[in-house]
Backbone bond lengths (Angstrom), bond angles and torsions (degrees), N, CA, C in turn:
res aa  C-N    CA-C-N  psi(-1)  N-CA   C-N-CA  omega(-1)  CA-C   N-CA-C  phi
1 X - - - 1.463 - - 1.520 109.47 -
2 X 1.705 114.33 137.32 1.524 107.64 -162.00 1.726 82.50 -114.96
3 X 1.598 118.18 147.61 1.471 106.42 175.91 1.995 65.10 -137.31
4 X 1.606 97.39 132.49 1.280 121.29 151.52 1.557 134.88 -54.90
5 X 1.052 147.24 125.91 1.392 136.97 161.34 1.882 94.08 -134.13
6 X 1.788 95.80 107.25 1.139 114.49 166.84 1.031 97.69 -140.95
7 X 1.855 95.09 161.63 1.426 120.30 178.11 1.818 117.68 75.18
8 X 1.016 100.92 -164.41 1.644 99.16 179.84 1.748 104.45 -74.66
9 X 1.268 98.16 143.24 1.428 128.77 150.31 1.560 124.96 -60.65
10 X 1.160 113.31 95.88 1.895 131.18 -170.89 1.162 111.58 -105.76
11 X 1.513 124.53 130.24 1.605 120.33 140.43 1.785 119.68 -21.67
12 X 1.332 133.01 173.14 1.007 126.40 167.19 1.615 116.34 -86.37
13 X 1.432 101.09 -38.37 1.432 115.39 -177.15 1.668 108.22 -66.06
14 X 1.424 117.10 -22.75 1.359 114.29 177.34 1.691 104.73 -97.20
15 X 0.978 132.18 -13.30 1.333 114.95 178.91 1.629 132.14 -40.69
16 X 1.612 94.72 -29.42 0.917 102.97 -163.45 1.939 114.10 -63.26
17 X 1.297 108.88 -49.93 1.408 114.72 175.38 1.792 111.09 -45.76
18 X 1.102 107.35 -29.71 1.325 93.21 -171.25 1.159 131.82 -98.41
19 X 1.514 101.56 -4.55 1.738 123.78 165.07 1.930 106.24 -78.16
20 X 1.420 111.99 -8.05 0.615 128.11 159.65 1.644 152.40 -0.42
21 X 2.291 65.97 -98.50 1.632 96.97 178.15 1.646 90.91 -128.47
22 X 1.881 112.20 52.23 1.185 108.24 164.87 1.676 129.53 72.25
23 X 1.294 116.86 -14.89 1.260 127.40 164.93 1.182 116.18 -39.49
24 X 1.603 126.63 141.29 1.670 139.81 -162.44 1.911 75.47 -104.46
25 X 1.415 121.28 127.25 1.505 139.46 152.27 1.315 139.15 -146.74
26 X 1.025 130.63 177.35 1.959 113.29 -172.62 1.724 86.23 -147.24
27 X 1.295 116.86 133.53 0.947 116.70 -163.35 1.911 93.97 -121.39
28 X 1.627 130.12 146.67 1.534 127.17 169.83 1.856 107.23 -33.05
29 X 1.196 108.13 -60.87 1.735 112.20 -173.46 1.312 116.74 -35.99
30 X 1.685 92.12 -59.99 1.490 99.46 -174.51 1.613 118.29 -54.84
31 X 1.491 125.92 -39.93 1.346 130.11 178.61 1.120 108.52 -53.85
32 X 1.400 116.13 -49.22 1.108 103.97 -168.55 1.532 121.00 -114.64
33 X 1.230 119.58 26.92 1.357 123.09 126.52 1.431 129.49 -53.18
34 X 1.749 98.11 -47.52 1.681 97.93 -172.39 1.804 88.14 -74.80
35 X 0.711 157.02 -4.51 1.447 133.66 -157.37 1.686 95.85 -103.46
36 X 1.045 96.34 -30.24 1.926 107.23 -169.99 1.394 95.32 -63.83
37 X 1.633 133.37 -49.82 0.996 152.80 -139.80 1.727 97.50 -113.78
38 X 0.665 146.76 25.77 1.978 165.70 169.55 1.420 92.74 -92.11
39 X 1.619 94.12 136.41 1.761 93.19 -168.62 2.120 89.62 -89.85
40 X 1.687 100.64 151.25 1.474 100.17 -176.90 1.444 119.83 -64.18
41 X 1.216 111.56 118.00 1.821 113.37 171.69 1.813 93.93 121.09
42 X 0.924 124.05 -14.81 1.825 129.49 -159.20 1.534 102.26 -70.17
43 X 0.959 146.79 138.99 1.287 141.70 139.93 1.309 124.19 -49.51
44 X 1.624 118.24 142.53 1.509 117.88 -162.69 1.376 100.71 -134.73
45 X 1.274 122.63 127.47 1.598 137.66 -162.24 1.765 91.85 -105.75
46 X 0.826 124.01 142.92 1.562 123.30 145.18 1.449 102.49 -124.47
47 X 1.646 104.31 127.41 1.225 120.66 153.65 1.414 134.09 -69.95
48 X 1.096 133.37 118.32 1.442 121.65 -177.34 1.514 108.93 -136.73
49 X 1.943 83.79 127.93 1.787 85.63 -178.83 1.818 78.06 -151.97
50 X 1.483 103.03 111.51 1.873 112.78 -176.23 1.199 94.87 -173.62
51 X 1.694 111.36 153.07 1.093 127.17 159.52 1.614 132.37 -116.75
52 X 1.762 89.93 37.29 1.042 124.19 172.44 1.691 123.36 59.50
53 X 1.318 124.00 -136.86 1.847 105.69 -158.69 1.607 101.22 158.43
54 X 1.520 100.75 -141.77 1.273 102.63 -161.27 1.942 98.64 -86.59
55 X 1.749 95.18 141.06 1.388 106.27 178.98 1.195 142.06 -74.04
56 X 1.407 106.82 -10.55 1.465 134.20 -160.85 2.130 86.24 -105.63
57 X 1.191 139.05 -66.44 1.441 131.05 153.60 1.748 134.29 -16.47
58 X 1.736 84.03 -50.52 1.679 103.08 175.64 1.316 91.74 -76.09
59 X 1.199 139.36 -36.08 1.717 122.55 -173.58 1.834 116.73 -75.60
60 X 1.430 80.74 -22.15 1.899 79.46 174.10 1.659 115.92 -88.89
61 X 1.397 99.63 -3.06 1.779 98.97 -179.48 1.108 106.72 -86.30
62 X 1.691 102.20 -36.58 1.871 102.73 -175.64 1.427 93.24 -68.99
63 X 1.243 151.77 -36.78 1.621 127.01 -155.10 1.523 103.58 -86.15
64 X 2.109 116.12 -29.90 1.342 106.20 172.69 1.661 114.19 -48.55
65 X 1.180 98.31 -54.12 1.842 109.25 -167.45 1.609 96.33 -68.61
66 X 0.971 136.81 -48.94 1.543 123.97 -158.09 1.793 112.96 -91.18
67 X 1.435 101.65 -1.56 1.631 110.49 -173.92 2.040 87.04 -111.26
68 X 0.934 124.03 3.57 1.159 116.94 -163.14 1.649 110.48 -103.42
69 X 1.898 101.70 137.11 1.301 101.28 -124.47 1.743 100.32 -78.81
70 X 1.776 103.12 -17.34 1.677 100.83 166.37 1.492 120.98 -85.71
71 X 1.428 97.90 93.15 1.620 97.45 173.90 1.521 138.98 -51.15
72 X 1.408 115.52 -14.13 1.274 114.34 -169.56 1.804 102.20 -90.56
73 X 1.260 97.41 99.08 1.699 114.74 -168.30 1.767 117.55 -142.46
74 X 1.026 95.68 86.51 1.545 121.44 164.59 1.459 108.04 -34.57
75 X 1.464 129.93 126.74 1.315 114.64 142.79 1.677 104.79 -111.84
76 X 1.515 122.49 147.11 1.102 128.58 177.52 1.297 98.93 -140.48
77 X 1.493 90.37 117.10 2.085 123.69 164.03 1.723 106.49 -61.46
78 X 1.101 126.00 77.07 1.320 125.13 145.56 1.418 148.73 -37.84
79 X 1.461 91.44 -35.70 2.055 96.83 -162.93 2.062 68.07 -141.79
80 X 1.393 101.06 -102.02 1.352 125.10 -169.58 0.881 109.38 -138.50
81 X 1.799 109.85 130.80 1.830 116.33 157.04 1.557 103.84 -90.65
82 X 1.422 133.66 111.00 1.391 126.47 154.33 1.477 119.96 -108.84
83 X 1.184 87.47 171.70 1.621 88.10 -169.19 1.329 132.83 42.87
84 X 1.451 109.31 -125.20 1.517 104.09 172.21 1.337 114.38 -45.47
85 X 1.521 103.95 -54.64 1.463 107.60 -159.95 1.914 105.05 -48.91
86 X 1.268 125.16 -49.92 1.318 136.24 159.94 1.633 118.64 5.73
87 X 1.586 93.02 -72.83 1.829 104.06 174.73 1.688 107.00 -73.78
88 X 1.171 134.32 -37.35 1.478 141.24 159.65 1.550 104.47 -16.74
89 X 1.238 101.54 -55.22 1.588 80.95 -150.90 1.939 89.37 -104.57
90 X 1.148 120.68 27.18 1.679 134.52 178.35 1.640 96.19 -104.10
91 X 1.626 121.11 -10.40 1.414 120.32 162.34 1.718 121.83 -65.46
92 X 1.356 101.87 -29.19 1.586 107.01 -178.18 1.291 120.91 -65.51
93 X 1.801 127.62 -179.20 1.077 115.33 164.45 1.249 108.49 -99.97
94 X 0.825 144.01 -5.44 2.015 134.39 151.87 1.148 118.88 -143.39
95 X 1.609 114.32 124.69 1.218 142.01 -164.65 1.570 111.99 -88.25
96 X 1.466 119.19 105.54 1.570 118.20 -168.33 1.343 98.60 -112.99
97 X 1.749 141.49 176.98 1.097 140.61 164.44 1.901 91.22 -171.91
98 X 1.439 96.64 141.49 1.642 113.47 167.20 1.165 109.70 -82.33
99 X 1.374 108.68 153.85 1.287 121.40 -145.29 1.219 92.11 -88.78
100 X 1.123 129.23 11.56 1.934 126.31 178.88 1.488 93.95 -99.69
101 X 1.185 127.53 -42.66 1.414 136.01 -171.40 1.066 125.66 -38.26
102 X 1.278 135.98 153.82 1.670 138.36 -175.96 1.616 108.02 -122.88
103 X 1.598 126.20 144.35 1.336 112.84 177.78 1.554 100.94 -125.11
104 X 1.302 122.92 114.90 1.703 99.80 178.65 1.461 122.55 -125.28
105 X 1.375 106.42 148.98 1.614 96.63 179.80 1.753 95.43 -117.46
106 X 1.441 92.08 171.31 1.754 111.83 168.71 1.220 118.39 -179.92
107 X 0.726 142.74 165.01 2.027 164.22 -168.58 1.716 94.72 -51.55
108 X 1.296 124.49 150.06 1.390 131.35 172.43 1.298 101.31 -96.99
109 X 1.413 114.84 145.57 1.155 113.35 -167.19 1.992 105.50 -151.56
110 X 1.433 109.53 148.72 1.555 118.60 -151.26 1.140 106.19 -137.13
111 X 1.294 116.59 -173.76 1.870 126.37 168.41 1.582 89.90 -134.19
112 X 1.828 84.97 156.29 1.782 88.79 169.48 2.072 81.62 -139.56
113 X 1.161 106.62 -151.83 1.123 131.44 -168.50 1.809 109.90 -174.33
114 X 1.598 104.81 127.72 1.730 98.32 177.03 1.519 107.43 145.92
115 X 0.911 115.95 -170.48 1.483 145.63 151.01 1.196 127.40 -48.47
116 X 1.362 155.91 152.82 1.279 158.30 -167.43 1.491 101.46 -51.03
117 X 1.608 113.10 -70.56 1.705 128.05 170.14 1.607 96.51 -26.57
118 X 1.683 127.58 -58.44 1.358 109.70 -173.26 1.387 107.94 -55.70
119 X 1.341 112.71 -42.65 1.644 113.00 -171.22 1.317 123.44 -67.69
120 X 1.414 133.29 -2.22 1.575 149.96 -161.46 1.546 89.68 -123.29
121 X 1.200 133.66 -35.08 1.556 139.12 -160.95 1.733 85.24 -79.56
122 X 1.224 119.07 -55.92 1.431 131.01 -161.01 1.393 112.21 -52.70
123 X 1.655 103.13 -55.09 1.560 114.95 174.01 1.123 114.48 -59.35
124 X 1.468 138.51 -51.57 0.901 153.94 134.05 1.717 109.66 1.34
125 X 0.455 131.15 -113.66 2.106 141.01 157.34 1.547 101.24 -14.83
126 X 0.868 132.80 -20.66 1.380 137.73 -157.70 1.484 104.76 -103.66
127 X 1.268 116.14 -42.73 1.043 129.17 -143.16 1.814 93.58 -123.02
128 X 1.095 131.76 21.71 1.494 158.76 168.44 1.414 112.09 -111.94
129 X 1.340 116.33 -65.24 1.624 144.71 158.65 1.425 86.37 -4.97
130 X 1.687 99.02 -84.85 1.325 98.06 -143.39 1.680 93.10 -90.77
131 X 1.033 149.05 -0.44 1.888 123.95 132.79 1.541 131.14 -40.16
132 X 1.759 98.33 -30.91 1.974 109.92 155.79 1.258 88.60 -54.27
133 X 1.167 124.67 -86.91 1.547 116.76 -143.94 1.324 129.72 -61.47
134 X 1.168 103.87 -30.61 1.400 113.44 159.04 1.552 135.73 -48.88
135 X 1.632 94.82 -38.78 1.654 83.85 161.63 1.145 132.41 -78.19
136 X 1.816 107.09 -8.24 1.820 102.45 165.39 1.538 138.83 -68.18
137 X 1.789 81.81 -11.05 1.650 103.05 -174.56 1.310 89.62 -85.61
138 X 1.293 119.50 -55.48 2.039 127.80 -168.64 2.063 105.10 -36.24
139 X 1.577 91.70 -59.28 1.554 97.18 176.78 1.234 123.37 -38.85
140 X 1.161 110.56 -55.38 1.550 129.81 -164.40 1.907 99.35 -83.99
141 X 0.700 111.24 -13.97 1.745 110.07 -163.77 1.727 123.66 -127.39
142 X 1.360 96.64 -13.69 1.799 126.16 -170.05 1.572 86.21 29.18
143 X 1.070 116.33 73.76 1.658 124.55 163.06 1.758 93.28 -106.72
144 X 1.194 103.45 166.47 1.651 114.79 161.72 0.919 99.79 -75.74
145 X 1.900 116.72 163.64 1.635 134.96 154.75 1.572 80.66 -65.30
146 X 0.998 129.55 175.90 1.598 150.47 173.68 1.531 105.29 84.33
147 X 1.266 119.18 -46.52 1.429 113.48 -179.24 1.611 103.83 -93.11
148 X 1.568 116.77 -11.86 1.619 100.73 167.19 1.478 109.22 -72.06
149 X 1.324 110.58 -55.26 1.266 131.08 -150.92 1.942 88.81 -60.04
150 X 1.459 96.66 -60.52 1.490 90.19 172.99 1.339 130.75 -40.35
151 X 1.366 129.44 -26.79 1.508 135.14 157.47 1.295 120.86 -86.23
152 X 1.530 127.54 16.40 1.241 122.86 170.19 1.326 104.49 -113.07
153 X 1.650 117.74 -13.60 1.096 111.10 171.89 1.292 125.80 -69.67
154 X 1.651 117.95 -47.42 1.353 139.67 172.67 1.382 100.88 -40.04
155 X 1.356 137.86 -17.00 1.880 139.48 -123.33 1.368 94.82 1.05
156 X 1.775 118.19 113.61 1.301 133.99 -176.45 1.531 97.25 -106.91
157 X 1.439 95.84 119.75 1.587 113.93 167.43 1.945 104.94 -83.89
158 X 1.077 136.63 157.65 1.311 122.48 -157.07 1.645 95.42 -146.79
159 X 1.009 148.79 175.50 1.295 146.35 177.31 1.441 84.51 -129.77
160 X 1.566 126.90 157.87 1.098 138.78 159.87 1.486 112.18 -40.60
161 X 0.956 140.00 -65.91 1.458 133.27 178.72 1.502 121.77 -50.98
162 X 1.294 106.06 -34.67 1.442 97.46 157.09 1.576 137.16 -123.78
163 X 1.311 88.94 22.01 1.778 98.83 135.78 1.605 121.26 -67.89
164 X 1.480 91.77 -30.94 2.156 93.59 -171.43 1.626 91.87 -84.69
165 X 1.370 114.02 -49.66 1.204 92.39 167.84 1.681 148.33 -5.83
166 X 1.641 88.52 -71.52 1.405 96.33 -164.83 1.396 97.07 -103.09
167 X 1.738 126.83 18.25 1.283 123.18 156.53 1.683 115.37 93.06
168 X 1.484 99.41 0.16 1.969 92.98 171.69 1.581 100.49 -77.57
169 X 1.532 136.04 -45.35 1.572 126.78 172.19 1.417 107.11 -84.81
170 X 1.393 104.14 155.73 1.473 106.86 165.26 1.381 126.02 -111.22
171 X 1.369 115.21 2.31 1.552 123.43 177.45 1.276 90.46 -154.22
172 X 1.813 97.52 157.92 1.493 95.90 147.55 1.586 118.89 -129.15
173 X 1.014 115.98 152.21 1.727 108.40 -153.82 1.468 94.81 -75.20
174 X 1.610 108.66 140.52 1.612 119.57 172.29 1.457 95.54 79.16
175 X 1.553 135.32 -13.33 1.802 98.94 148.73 1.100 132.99 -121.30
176 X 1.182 109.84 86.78 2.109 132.48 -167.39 1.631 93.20 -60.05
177 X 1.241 125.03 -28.94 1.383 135.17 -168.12 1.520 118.92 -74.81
178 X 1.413 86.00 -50.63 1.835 109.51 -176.01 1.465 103.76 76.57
179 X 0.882 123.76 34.27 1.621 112.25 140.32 1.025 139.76 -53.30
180 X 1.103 145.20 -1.95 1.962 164.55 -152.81 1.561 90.74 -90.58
181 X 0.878 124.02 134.33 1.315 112.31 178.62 2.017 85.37 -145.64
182 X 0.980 99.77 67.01 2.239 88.81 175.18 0.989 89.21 -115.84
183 X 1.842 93.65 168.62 1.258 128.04 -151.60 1.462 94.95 -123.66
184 X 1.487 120.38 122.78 1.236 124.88 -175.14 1.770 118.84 -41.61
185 X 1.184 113.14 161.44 1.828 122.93 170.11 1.182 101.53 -112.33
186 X 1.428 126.57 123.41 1.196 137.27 152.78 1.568 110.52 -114.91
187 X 1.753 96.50 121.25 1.888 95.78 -166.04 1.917 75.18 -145.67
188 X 1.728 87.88 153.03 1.522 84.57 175.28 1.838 95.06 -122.59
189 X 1.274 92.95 141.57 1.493 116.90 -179.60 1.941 116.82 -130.11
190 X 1.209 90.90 -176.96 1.881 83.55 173.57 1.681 101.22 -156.52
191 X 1.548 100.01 115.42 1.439 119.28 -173.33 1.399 108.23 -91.83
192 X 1.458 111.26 172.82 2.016 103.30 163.90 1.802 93.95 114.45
193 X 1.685 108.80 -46.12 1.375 98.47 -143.13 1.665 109.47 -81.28
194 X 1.640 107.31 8.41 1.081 137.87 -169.58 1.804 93.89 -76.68
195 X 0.994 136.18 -16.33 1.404 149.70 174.19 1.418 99.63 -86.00
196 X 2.046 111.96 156.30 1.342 124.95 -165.45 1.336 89.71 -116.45
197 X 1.289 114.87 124.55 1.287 121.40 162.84 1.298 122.70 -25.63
198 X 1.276 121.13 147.22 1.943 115.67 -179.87 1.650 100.92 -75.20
199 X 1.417 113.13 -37.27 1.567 91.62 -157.98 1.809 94.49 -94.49
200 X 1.381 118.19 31.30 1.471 124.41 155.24 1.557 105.79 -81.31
201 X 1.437 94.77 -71.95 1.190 101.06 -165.53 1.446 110.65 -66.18
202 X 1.138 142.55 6.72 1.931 139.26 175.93 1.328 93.60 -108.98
203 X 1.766 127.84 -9.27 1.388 116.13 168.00 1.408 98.76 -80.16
204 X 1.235 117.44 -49.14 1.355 120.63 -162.23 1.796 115.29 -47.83
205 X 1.604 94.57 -50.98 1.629 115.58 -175.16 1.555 101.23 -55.75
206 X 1.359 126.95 -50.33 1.252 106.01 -171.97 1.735 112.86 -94.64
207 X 1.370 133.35 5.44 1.254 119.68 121.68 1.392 140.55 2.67
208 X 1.638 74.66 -82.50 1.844 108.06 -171.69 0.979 111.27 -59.04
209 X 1.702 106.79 -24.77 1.863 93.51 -179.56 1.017 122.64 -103.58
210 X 1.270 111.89 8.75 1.857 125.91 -168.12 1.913 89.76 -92.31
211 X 1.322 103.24 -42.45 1.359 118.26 -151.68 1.620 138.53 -159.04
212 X 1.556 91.79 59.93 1.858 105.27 -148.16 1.774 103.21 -42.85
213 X 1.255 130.21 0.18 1.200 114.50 -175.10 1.685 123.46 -113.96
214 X 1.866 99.52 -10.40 1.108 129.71 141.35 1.731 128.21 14.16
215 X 1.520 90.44 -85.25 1.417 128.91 171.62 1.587 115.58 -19.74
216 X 1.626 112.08 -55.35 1.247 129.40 164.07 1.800 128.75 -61.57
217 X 1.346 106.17 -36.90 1.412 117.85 -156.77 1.808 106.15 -110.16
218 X 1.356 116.27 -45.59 1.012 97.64 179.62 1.722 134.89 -113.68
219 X 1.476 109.95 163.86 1.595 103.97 -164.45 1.830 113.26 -57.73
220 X 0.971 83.83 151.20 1.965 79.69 -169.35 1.537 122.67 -82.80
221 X 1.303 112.00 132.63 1.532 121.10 -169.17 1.541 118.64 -29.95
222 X 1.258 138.36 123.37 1.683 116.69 142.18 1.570 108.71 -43.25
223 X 1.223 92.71 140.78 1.529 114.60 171.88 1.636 110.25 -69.38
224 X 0.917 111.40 132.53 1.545 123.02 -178.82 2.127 107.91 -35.41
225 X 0.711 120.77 146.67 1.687 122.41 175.98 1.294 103.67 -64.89
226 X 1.620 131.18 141.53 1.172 141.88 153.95 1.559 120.59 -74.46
227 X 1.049 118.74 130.39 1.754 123.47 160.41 1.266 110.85 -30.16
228 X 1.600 109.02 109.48 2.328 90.46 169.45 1.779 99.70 -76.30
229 X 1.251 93.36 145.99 1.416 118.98 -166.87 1.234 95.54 -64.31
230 X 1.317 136.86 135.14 1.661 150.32 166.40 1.499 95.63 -118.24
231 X 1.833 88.85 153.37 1.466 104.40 162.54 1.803 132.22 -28.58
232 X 1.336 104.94 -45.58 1.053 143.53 178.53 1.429 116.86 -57.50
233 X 1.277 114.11 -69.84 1.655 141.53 -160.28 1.740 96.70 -103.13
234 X 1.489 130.27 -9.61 1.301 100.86 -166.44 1.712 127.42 -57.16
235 X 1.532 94.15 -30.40 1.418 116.85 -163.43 1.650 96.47 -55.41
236 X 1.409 113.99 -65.23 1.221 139.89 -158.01 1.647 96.99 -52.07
237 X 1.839 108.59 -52.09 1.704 94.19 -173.25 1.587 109.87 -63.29
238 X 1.370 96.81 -31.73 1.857 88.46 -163.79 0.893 104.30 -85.88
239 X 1.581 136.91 6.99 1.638 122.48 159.15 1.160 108.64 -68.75
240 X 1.220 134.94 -61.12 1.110 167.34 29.75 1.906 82.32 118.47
241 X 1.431 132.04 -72.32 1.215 123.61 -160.40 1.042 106.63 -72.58
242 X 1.789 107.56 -33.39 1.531 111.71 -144.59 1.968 96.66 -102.18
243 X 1.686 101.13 2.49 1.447 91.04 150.16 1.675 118.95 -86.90
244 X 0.903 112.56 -19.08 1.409 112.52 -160.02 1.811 107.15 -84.96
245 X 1.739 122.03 -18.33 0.972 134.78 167.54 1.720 133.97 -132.83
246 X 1.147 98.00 11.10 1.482 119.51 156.51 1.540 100.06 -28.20
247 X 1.382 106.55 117.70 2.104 102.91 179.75 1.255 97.08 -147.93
248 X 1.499 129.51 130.32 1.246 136.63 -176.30 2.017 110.17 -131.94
């Protein structure tokens, strides 16, 4: 049984906009519907070709697939695992990728809104995030935190060979031999932004319900006003933002 994970990585509640306007996404539900629904004893492939999305989604796919009770589960790198998608498919029990394929990691990265305190709160959270993630790479790779983290900083693009290398894949399909002999890509880029803002899409939703045809015709809402951050309240807004756009 092949269950797809393409395109961006979505909340469930946001999927909807982007099936939309046609957008390729894999949403938590969907995984794990298909996984519920896998006949017992079957082998389970995940395809992965994304450049991943929201982090808090990608964390519920890895626990469907890696808590899931038929272990014999393939992940296969197709196009590209980035970002989130990256640790996604480090949930399976063997990690394959074609030798055209790319695997990349880098730093998680958010919005806040505020005052300096919001901006120190942010880094702060940010900069934890990706020590979570890092231990999914650590598991899978018995690398140190310091030398992961150190390659998420660079955002390391990886060529199949040295993804197996450094132990996030464990094969790569078509070389049983191991002849591959490449030399890693390190290119710096900036992923995530491939995601719709939340306070787009909660303009959009109540649009749609005022006026499903809307969408086309009229100028688009200001977003509701934010709380200015007080002594008091700072904590609360910038949790608060940096749940709502948390993008890895």
């Amino acid at each position: 049984m092949k269950i797809a994970i393409k395109g961006m990585i979505v909340a469930n509640e946001d999927k909807w906009i982007y099936d939309y306007f046609g957008y390729d996404t894999v949403s938590p539900g969907e995984v794990l519907e298909a996984l519920e629904n896998a006949p017992e004893g079957e082998a389970i492939t995940l395809e992965i070709s994304s450049p991943g999305g929201d982090v808090i989604a990608a964390n519920e796919i890895y626990y469907a697939v890696a808590t899931h009770p038929n272990r014999d589960i393939t992940a296969d790198i197709v196009g590209w695992a980035a970002s989130a998608a990256s640790y996604i498919a480090l949930a399976a029990t063997k990690v394959r990728i074609l030798p055209s394929a790319v695997f990349m990691i880098h730093n998680t990265s958010g919005q806040a809104r505020g005052d300096y305190h919001a901006m120190d709160q942010e880094s702060k959270v940010l900069k934890n995030f990706n020590k979570s993630v890092a231990n999914i790479y650590r598991l899978k790779t018995g690398l140190g935190e310091s030398e992961i983290l150190s390659l998420m900083d660079k955002e390391s693009w990886l060529t199949a060979q040295d993804a197996k290398d450094k132990g996030f894949v464990d094969e790569i399909i078509g070389d049983e031999d191991g002849t591959l002999n490449a030399a890693p890509i390190i290119v710096t880029n900036s992923f995530g932004a491939g995601l719709i803002p939340k306070d787009k899409i909660n303009a959009l939703r109540e649009k749609l319900k005022a006026n499903p045809t809307a969408v086309h015709t009229d100028p688009e809402p200001e977003p509701p006003a934010e709380p200015k951050p007080t002594e008091d309240n700072t904590n609360a807004v910038v949790t608060a933002q940096i749940k709502k756009s948390l993008i890895f």
